[in-house]
C-alpha positions in Angstrom: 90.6 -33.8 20.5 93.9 -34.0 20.5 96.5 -31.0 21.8 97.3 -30.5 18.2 93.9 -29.9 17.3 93.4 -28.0 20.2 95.7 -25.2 18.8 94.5 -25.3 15.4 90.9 -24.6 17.0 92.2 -21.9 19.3 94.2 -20.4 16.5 91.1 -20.6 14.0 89.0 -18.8 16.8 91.5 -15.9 16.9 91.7 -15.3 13.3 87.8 -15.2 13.1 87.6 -12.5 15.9 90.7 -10.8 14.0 88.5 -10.7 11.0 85.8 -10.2 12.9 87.6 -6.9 14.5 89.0 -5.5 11.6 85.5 -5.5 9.4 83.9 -3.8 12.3 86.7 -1.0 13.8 86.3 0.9 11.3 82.4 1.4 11.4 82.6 1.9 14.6 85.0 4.3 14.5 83.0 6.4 12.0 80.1 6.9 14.4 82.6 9.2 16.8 82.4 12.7 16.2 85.6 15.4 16.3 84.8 16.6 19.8 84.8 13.1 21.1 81.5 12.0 21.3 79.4 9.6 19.6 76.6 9.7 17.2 74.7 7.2 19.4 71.9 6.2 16.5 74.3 5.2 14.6 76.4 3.5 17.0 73.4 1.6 18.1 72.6 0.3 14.3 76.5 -0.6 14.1 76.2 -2.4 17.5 73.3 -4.5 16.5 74.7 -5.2 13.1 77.3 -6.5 15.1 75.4 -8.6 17.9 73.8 -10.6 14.7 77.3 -11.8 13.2 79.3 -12.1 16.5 81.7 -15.0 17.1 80.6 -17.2 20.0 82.1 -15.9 22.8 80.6 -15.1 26.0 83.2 -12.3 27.7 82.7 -10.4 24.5 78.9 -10.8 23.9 78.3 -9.2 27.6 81.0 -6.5 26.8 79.1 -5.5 23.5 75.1 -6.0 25.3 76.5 -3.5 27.8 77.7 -1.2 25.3 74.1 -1.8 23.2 72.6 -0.7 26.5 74.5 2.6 26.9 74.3 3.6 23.2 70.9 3.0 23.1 70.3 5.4 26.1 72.6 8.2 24.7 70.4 7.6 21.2 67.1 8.3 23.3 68.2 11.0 25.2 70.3 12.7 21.8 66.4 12.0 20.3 65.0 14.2 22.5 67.0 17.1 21.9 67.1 16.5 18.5 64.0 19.2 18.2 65.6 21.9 19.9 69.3 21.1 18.3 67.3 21.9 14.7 65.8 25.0 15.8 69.1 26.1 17.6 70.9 24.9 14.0 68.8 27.3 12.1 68.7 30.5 14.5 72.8 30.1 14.1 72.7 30.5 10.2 69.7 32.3 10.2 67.7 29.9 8.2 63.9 29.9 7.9 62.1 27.1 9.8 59.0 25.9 9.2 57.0 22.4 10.1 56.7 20.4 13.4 58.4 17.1 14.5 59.2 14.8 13.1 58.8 16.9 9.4 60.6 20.4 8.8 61.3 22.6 6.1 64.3 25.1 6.1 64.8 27.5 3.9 61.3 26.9 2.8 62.7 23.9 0.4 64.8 21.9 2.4 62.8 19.0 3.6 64.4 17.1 6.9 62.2 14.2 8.0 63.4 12.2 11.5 62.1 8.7 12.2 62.2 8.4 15.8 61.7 4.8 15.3 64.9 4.0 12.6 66.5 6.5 14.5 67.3 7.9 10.8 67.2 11.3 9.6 66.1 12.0 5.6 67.3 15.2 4.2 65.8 15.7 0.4 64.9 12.1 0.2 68.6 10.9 0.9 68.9 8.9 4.3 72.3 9.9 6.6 74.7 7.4 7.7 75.1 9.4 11.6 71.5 11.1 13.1 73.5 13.9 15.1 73.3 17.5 14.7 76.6 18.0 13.5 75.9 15.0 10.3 72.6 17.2 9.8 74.4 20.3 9.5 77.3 19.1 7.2 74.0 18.2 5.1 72.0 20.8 4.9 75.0 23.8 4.5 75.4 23.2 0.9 72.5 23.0 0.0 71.3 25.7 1.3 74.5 28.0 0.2 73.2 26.8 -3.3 69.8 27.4 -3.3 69.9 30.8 -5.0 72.6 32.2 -7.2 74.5 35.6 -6.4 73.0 38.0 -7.4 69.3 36.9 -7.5 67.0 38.7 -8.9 63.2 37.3 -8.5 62.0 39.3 -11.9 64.7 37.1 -13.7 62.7 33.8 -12.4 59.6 34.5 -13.1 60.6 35.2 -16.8 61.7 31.7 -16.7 58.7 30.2 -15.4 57.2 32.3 -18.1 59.2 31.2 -20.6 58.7 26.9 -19.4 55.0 27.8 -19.4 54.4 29.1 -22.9 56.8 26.3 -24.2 54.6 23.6 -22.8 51.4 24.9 -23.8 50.0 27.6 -26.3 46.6 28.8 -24.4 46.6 31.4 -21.9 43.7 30.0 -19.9 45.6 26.4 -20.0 47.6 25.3 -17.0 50.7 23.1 -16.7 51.3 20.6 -14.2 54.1 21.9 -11.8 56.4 19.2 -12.5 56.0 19.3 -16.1 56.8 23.1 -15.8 60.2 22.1 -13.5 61.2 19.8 -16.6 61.0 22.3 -19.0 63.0 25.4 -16.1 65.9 22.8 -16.4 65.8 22.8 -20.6 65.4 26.4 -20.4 68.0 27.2 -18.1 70.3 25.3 -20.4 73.2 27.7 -22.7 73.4 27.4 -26.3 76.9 25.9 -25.4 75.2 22.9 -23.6 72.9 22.4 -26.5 76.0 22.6 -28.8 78.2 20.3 -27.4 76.3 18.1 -24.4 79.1 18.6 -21.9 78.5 18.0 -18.6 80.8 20.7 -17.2 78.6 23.2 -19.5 75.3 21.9 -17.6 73.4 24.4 -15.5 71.9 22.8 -12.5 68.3 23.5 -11.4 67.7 20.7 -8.5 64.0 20.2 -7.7 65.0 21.8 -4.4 66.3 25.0 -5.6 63.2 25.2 -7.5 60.7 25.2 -4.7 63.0 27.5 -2.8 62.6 30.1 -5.4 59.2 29.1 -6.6 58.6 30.3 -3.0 60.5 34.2 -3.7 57.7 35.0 -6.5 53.9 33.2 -5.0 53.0 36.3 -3.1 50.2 37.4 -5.4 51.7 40.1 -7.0 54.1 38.1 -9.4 53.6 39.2 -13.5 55.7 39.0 -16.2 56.8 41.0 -18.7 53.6 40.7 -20.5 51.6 41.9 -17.6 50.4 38.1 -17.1 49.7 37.4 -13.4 51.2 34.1 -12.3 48.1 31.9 -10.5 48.6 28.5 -8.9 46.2 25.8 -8.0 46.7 22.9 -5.6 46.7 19.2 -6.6 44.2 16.5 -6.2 46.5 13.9 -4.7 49.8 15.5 -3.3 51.8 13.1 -4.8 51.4 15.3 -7.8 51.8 18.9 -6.3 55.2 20.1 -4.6 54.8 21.9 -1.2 55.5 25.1 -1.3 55.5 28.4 0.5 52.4 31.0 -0.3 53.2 34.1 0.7 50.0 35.7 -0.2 48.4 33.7 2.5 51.6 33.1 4.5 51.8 29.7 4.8 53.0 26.6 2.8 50.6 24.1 1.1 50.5 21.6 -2.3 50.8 23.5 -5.3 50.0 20.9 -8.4 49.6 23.7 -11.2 50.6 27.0 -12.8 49.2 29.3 -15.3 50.4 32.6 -16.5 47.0 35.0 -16.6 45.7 38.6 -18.2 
């Protein structure tokens, strides 16, 4: 090889790892937090991404093993706190908590599953990026500020579910299948203005989550409408087909899969 080629190869090496560097800073970079430290799970996935696609070059791969090695133990140990961090999270906003690791429910709706494995954290079905307390908290504040509206008033719920039940079926003694009954709560929720002109802006949003939250407010045994019907629930045969839900007559939360409004 001649010098020539010599400097074409060095200078071909140097704008890979430029490349290289500039795809990658800015991941990295996202997994630090505003007090300085890191979100180590998700430094470790951004690491290992990066050991996979890594330029040949020797100085750099030890450099990036070592730092593997450190994030790796600050994900473990961030792991194990995790538990308490979520418990200390929800005595600070005064949310309910319910469920053990690695599967919790706040607010009584608010599912938060942790995969110690992935190091991942699922809140409602959507995977975060970061696995820290802070990411979990810029989650979960929303949704639980939107869980009820201001003013609620539990009588005005249960005349919706009694409304969604006697539009899906016309016997008293019939029961609706809980997720059938949360498709017709979002029709009825709907203003004649929606149904007028189809605007999203005019759309009034019942998620599945504000639903079960409160669903929970009004299964204490003692919910009727204002037809004196009593509102009974039954569980599911397969949980796939029930949401879980907190009982309050038996104080506890359990698979509801079915609804009826009784005499």
């Amino acid at each position: 090889m001649t010098k020539h080629e010599d400097i074409d190869a060095l200078i071909q090496s140097l704008e890979q790892l430029k490349s290289f560097a500039s795809t990658h800073l800015k991941k990295l970079q996202s997994c630090q937090l505003p007090h300085g430290n890191f979100d180590y799970a998700a430094l470790v996935r951004q690491l290992d991404s990066i050991s996979t696609t890594l330029p040949v070059q020797e100085e750099l791969s030890a450099v990036l093993q070592q730092a593997q090695e450190i994030a790796t133990q600050h994900a473990r140990l961030a792991f194990l706190e995790l538990e308490s961090d979520i418990k200390e999270l929800c005595e600070r906003h005064q949310w309910h908590l319910d469920g053990h690791w690695p599967h919790f429910h706040i607010e009584r709706s608010i599912e938060v599953v942790v995969s110690e494995t992935k190091h991942t954290v699922t809140i409602d079905g959507t995977k975060l990026r970061g696995c820290g307390i802070d990411a979990i908290e810029q989650s979960i504040t929303p949704i639980a500020d939107a869980l009820f509206p201001k003013p609620y008033d539990r009588n005005v719920f249960v005349e919706l579910l009694a409304q969604s039940f006697d539009a899906c079926t016309h016997r008293s003694d019939e029961r609706v299948s809980i997720h059938d009954l949360y498709k017709q709560a979002v029709l009825q929720s709907q203003s004649k203005t929606f149904w007028r002109r189809g605007v999203a802006k005019d759309f009034s949003e019942l998620t599945i989550t504000q639903f079960r939250a409160r669903l929970s407010t009004v299964l204490d045994g003692n919910s009727t409408d204002a037809r004196g019907r009593a509102l009974h629930v039954t569980p599911p045969i397969h949980t796939k087909d029930g949401l879980f839900l907190y009982l309050g007559a038996e104080d506890r939360m359990a698979y509801v899969g079915s609804l009826a409004f009784i005499r």
